[in-house]
C-alpha positions in Angstrom: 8.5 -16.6 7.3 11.2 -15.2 5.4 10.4 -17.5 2.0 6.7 -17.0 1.9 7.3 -13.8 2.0 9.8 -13.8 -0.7 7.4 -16.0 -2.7 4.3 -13.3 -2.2 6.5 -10.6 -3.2 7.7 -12.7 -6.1 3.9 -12.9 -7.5 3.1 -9.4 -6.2 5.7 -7.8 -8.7 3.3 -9.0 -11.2 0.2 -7.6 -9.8 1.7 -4.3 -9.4 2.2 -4.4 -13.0 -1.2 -4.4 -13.6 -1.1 -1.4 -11.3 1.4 0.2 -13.1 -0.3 -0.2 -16.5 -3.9 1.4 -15.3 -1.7 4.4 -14.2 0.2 4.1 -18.1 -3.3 4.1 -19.4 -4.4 7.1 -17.4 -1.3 9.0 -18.6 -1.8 7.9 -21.9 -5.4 9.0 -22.8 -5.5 12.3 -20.2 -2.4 12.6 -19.2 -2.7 15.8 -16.5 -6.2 17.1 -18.3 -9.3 17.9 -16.9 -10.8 14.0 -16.9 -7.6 13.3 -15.3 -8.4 15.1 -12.0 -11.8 14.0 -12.3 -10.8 10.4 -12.3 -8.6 10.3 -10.3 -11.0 12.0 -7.3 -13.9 9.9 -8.5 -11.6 7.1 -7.7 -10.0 8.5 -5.1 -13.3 7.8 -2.6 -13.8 4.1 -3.3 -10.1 3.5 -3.0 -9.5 5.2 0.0 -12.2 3.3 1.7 -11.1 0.0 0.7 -7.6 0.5 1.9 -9.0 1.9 5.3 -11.1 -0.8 5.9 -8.7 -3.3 4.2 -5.9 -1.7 7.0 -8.5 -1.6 9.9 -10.7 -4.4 9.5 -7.9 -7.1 9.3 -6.0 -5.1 12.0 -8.8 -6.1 14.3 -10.3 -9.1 12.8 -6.8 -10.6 12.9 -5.8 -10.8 16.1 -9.8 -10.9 18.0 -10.4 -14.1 15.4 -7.0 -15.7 16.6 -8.2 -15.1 20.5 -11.8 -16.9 20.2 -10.5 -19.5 17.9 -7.4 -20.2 20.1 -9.7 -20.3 23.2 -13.5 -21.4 21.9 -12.1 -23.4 18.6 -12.5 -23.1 15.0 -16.7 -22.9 15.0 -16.8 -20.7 17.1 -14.9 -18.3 15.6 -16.2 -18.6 12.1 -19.2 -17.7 13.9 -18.2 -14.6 14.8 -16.7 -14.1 11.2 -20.4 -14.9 10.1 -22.6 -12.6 12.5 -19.0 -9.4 11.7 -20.0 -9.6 8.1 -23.6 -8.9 8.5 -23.2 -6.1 10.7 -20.5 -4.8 8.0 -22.8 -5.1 5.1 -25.5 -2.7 7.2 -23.5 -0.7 8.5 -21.5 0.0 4.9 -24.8 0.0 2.8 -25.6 3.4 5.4 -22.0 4.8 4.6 -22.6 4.2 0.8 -25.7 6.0 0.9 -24.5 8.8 3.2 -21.5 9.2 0.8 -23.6 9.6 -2.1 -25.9 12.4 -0.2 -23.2 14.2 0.5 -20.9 13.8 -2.3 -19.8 17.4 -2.6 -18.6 18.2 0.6 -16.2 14.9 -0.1 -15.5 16.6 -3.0 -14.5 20.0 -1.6 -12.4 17.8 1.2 -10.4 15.7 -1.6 -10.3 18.5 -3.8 -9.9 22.0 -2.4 -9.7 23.9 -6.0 -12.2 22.4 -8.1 -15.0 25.1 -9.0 -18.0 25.2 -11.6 -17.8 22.7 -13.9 -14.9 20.5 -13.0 -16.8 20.1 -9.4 -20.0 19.6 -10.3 -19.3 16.3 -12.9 -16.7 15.0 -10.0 -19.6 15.0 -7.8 -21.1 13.1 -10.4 -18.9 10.2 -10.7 -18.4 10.3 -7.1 -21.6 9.6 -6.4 -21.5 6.2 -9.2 -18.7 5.0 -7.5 -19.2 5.5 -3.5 -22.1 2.7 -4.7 -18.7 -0.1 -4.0 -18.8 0.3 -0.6 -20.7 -1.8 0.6 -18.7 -4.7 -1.0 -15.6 -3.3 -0.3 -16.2 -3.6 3.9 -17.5 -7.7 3.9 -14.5 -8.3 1.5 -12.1 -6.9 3.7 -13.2 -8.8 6.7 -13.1 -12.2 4.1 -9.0 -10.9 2.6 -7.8 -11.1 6.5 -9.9 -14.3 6.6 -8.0 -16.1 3.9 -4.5 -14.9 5.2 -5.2 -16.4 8.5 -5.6 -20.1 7.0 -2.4 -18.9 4.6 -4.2 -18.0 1.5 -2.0 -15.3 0.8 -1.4 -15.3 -3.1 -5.3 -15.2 -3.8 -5.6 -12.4 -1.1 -3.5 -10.3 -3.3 -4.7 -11.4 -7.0 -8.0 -9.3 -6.3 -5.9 -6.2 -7.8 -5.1 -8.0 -11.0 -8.9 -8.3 -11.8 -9.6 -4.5 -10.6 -7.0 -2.8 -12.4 -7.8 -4.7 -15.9 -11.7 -3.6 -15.7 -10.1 0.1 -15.4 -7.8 0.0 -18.4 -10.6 -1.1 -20.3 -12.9 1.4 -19.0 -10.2 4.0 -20.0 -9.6 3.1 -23.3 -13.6 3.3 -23.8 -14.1 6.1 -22.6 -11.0 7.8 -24.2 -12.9 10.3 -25.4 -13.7 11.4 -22.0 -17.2 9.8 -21.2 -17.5 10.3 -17.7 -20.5 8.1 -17.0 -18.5 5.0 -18.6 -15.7 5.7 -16.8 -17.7 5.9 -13.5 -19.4 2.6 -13.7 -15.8 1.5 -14.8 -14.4 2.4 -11.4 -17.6 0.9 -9.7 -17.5 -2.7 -11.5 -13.9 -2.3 -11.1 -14.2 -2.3 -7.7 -17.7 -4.7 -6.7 -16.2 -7.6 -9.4 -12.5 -7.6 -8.4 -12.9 -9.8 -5.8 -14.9 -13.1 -7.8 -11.4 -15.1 -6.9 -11.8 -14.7 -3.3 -15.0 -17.5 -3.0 -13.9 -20.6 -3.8 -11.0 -20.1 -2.0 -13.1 -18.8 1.1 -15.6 -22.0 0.6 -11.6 -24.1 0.2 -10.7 -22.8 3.5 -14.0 -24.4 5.2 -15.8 -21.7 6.1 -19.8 -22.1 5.7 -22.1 -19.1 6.5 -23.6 -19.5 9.9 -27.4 -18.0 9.8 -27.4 -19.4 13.6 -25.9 -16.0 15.2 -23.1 -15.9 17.0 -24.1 -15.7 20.9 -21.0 -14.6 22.4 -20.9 -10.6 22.3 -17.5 -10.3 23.7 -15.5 -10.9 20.7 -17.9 -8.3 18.8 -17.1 -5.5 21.5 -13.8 -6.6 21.7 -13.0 -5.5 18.1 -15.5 -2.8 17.8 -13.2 -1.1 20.5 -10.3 -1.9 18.8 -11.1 -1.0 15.3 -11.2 2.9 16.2 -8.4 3.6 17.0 -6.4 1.0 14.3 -8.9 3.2 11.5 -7.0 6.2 13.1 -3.7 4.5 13.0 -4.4 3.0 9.7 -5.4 6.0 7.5 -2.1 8.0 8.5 -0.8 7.2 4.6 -4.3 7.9 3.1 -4.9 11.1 4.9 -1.5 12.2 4.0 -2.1 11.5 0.4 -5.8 13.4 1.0 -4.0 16.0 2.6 -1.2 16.4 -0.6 -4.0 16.0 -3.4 -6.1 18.4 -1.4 -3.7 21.3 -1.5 -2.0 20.5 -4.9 -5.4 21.1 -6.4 -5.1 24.3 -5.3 -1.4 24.7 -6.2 -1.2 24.0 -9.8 -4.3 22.5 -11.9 -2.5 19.7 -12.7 -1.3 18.9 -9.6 -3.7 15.8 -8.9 -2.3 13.9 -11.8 1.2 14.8 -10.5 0.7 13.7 -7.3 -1.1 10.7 -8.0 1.7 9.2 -10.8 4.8 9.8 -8.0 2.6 8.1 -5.2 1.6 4.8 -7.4 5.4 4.7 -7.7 5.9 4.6 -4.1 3.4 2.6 -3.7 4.6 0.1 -6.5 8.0 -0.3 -4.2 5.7 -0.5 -0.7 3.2 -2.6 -2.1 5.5 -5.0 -3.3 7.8 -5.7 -0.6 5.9 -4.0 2.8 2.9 -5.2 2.3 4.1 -9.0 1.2 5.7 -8.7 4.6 2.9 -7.7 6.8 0.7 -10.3 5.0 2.9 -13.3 5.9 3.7 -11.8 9.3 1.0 -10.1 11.1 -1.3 -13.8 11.6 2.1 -15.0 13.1 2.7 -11.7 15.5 -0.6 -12.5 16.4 -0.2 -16.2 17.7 3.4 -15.4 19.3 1.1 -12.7 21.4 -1.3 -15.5 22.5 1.6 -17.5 23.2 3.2 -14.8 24.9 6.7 -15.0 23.3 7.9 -11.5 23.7 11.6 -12.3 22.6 10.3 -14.5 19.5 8.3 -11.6 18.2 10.8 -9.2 18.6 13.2 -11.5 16.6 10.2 -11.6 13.9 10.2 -8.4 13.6 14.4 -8.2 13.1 13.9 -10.5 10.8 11.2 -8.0 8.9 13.0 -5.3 8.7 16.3 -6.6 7.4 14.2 -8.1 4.4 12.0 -5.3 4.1 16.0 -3.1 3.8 17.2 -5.7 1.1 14.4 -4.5 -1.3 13.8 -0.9 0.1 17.3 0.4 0.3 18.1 -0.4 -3.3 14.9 1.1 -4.7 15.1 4.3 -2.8 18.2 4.9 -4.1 17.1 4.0 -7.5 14.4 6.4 -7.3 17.2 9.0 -5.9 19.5 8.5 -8.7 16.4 8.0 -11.8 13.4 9.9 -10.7 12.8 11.6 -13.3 14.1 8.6 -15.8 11.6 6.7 -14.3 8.6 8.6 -14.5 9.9 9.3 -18.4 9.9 5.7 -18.6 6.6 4.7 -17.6 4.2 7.6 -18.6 6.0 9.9 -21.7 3.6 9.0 -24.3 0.0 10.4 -25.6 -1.5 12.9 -23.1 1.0 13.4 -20.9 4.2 15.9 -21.5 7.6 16.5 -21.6 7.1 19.1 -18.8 4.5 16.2 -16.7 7.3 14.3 -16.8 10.1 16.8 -15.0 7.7 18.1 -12.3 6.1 14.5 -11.7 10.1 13.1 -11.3 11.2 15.7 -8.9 7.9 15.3 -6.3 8.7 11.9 -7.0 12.3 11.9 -5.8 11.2 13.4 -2.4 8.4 10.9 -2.0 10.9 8.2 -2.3 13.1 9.0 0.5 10.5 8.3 2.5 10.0 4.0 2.0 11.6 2.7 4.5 9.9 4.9 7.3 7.0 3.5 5.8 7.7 0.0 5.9 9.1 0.6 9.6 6.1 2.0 10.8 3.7 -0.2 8.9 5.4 -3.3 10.6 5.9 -2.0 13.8 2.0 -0.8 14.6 1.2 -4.7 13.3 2.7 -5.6 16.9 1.0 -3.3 19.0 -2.1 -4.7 16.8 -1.1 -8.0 17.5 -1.4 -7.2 21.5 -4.7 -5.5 21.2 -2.7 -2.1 22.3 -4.2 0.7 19.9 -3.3 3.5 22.0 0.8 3.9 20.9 0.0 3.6 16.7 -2.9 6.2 17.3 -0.4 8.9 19.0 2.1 8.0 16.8 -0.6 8.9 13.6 -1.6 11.7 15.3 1.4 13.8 15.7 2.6 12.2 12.2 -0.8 13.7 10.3 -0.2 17.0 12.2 3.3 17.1 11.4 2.2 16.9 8.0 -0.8 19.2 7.8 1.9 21.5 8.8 4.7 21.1 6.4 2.9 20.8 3.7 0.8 23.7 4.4 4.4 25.7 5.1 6.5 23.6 2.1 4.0 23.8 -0.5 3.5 27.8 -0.5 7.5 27.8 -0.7 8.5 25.0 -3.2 5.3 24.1 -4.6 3.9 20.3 -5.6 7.8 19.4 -4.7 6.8 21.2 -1.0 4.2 18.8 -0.8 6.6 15.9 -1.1 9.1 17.5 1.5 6.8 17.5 4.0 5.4 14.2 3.7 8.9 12.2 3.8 9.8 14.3 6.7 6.8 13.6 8.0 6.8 9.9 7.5 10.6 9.9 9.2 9.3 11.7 12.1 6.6 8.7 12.5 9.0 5.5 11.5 11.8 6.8 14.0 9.2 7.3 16.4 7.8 4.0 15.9 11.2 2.3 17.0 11.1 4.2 20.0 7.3 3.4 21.3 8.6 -0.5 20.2 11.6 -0.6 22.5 9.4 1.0 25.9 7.1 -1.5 24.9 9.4 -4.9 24.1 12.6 -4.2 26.0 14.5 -5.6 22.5 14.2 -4.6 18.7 15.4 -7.9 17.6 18.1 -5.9 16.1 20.7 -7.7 17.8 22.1 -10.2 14.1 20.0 -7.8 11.8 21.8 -4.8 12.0 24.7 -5.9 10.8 23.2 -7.2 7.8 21.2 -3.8 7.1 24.8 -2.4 6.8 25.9 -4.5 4.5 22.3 -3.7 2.7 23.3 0.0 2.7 26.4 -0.1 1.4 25.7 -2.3 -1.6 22.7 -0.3 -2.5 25.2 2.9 -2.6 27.0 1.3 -4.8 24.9 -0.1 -6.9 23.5 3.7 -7.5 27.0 4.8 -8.2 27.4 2.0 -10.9 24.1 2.7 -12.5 24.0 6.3 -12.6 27.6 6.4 -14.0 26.5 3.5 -16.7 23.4 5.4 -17.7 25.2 8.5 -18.3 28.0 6.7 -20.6 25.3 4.6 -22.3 22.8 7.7 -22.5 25.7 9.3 -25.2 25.2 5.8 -27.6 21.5 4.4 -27.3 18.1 6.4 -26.0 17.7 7.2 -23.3 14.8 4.6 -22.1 17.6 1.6 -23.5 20.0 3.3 -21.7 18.0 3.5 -18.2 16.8 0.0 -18.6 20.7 -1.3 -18.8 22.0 0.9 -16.5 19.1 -0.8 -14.1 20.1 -4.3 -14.9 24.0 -3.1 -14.4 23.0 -2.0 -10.9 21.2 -4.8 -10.0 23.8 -7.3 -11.1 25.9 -5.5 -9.0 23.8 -5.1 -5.9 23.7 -9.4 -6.5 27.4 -9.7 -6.9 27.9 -7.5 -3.1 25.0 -9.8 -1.7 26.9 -12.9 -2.6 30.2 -11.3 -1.5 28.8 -10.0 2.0 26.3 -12.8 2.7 22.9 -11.2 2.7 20.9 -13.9 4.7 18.0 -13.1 2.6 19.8 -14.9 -0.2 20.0 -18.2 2.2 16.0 -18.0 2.2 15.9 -17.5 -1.0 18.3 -20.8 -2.4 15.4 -22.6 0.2 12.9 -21.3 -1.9 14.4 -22.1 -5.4 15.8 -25.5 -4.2 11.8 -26.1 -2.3 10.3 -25.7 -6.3 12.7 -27.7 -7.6 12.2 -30.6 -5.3 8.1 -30.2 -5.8 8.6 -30.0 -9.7 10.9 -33.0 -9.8 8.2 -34.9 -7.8 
């Protein structure tokens, strides 16, 4: 478990890239401007659904697919997957047409402080792009497909085509042609996922036109979908929630919001995600097999992995925020001043990975045992927590309020998340993982003291982008030295994995 999911996060890195560079591109050409907060809401809609229905779908489809195939075999379960996508298509065709009808009151939700102008032309793009839906629900059903039969890199490689349709729709419609850049978002979204059929056909799937009979399965996920979409959209309401109210904070305060989130979700894609994707089609078969002790181990396992990446880059985010976001976006459209405000919400948002990552592994068991009702309370009293802070934080410390209240709020939800775990399991798995979290902890302190103390030396000599880029390597060779010296078992899995390409390339 441990190597594929080293391996995925391995590839990941460089799909995040492509992340990272639409976000450049954004900063470059509009920086925190007018067509910045367009964009960004414009795209805000399409994205928000696919990651909902990403999140929800494969939280149900998962596990119910796993239960008929284990019980009724293979063709009957493609079945199922056959008659699930239909329904989808319908079903999202309505929700695409409802969602242009009634694209400004989406607009007033996502964007509280838009008036006149700026309003009416995001309700324009809005309207181009809420056209993706449709495609975005069957492929999500068809992503959870291919990591079931362990297609995981191509289930992540859809981004890569996405993100390089939008960089070229920014940098033609630099001069801020809305219209381009709104078909840009759409074909962005509707094309990104041409890599996904032959693998799909490669698995062995073939469309069944005869319908699946059995109903049971249907129901089965229909009633457990609800409440995982509740569970599910705890980040993206938060981030809904944050935009919302910074639109009505600061006029840039979209852009600022959106640049320190892609960073957190840069470190969260990477490494949580790559985690979830190996693990959650395993969860689900140790639940059919009832093997409560095994999945509790499993999810031990997760977490130390999850710390060995986490740890480290919330400290480097502690120690560099601002570095970072100077790094990545100081060029064209987007300010010295951008830079300082977008690097201290940043720093706040950062504190909050690992609650992610705790929480976003621990609901994938109660998925896995068809239990919805915990990771709905525990979303529930998160997103109020959070309406609240912010609400309170932001009209005392601003954009940086926002970020307060959101890793508070996050904490509130991962810690709870232990909690609802251990009624529910009797065990953690903690039992040979703590120790090595530990060990985890205290290398990544020091790695931070070693880089922030070479970046300040090396900041007096070179510039300061060559002197952050050092001081990172420094730290890193560091954090590697204390992982060799204190035995990270993650390194273990990772020799396996080196030493596994080796033998296959020598072959």
């Amino acid at each position: 478990m441990q190597k594929t999911s080293l391996l995925l996060m391995l590839i990941t890195i460089g799909t995040k890239f492509f992340g990272l560079a639409r976000e450049k591109a954004l900063a470059h050409f509009f920086g925190t401007s007018e067509v910045a907060n367009i964009f960004l809401i414009a795209f805000t809609l399409p994205m928000v659904v696919s990651n909902l229905l990403s999140g929800s779908l494969s939280g149900g489809f998962i596990p119910i697919y796993t239960e008929i195939a284990h019980k009724e075999g293979r063709e009957e379960a493609d079945r199922f997957t056959s008659k699930l996508s239909v329904i989808l298509a319908l079903a999202a065709l309505v929700l695409s047409l409802l969602a242009v009808i009634f694209a400004p009151n989406l607009v007033r939700m996502m964007a509280s402080g838009f008036r006149g102008a700026v309003f009416d032309k995001t309700v324009y793009m809005t309207r181009i792009t809420a056209v993706s839906i449709t495609t975005l629900a069957v492929f999500a059903i068809f992503k959870a497909y291919l990591q079931i039969y362990s297609h995981f890199i191509v289930s992540i490689l859809h981004s890569v085509v996405m993100n390089s349709v939008l960089i070229a729709a920014m940098f033609l419609g630099r001069d801020g042609n809305l219209t381009l850049l709104a078909f840009g978002i759409l074909f962005a979204f509707v094309f990104q996922f041409i890599f996904f059929l032959p693998y799909i056909r490669k698995s062995g799937f073939h469309f069944r036109t005869s319908g699946y009979k059995e109903v049971s399965g249907l129901k089965k996920l229909f009633i457990l979908i609800i409440p995982i979409f509740i569970s599910t959209s705890v980040l993206e309401l938060n981030n809904i929630i944050s935009k919302s109210l910074a639109s009505s904070i600061a006029t840039i305060g979209v852009p600022v919001i959106n640049y320190a989130t892609k960073i957190q979700g840069f470190v969260t894609g990477i490494v949580v995600t790559s985690i979830i994707t190996v693990t959650y089609p395993q969860m689900a078969r140790l639940v059919e097999e009832k093997a409560t002790r095994q999945l509790g181990k499993v999810f031990g396992k997760s977490l130390s992995l999850m710390a060995a990446f986490v740890l480290p880059a919330t400290v480097g985010i502690v120690c560099f925020h601002e570095e970072i976001v100077r790094l990545l976006f100081l060029s064209g459209a987007f300010s010295a001043s951008d830079v300082t405000i977008t690097g201290e919400v940043l720093l706040f948002y950062g504190m909050g990975l690992f609650a992610i990552g705790i929480r976003e592994i621990g609901i994938r068991i109660f998925y896995s045992k068809k239990e919805a009702r915990v990771p709905v309370l525990n979303s529930v009293y998160m997103v109020l927590l959070n309406v609240l802070l912010n609400v309170l934080l932001g009209r005392a410390f601003g954009l940086r309020g926002l970020a307060m209240g959101t890793a508070i709020a996050l904490w509130v939800g991962g810690i709870g998340m232990l909690v609802h775990l251990y009624k529910s399991m009797g065990t953690l798995g903690l039992e040979g993982a703590w120790k090595n979290i530990l060990k985890i902890l205290i290398a990544s302190a020091a790695m931070g003291i070693v880089a922030k103390g070479a970046e300040r030396a090396l900041s007096r000599v070179l510039s300061l982008n060559i002197s952050l880029i050092l001081a990172i390597a420094l730290g890193a060779l560091t954090y590697f030295i204390l992982a060799v010296v204190f035995r990270f078992e993650e390194l273990d899995e990772l020799k396996q994995l080196l030493n596994n390409k080796k033998k296959t390339k020598d072959a």
